[in-house]
C-alpha positions in Angstrom: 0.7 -12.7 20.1 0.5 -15.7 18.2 -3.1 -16.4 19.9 -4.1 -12.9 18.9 -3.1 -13.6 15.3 -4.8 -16.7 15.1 -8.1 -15.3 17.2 -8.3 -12.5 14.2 -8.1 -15.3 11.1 -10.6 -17.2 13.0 -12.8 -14.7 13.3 -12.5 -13.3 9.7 -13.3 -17.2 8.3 -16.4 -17.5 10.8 -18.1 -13.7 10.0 -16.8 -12.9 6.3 -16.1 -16.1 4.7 -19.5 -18.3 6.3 -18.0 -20.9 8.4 -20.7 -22.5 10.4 -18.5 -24.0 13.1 -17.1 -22.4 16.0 -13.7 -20.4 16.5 -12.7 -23.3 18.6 -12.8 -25.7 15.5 -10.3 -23.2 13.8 -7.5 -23.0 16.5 -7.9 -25.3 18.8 -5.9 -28.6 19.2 -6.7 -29.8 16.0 -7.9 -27.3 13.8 -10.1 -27.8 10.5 -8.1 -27.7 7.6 -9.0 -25.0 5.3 -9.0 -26.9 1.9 -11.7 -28.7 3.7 -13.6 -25.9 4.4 -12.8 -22.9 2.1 -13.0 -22.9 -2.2 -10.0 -21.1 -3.8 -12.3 -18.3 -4.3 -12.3 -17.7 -0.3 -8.9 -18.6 -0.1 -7.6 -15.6 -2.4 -10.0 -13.8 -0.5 -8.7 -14.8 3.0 -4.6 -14.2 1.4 -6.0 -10.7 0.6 -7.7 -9.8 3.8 -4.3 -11.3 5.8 -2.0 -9.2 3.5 -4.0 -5.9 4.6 -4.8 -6.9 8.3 -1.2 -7.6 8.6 0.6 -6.0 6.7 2.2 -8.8 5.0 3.7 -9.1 1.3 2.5 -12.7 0.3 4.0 -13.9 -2.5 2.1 -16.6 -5.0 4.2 -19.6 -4.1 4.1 -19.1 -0.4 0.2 -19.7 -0.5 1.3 -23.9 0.5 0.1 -26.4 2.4 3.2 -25.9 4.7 2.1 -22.1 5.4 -2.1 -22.0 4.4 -3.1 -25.3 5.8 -4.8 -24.3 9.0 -5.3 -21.1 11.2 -2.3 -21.8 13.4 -0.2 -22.5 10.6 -1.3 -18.9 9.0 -0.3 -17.7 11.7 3.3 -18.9 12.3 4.1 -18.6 8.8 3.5 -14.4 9.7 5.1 -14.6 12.4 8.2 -15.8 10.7 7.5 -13.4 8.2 7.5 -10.4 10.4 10.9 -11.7 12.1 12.7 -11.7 8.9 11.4 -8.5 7.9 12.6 -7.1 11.1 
């Protein structure tokens, strides 16, 4: 599931927010980190798409380092998310 999740951010960053490197560089064994590579402008933008494409209440002061740092780290922080929801 994870790999899904993380497959889907990836893929939003590369076709909707113009990242020119691959899918690979997002979620592989070291993924980019997104400061590096989005502005806060995208990075609203990529909070907003991931509360609609998953269905996910974000609050303000969960947008860290700890859970917004990478792709894989996006996507463990939903996953923990959707757990405690459950």
């Amino acid at each position: 599931m994870l790999a899904t999740v993380e497959a889907k951010i990836g893929e939003f960053i590369v076709e909707h927010l113009g990242y020119e490197g691959s899918l690979e560089d997002l979620i592989g064994s070291r993924p980019a980190e997104l400061p590096d590579i989005l502005d806060s402008e995208e990075v609203l933008e990529l909070v907003t798409w991931v509360e609609i494409e998953f269905d996910a209440e974000i609050e303000d002061d969960e947008i860290t380092h700890e859970n917004f740092l990478t792709v894989p780290r996006i996507a463990t922080y939903l996953a923990t998310k959707a757990a405690v929801r459950d």
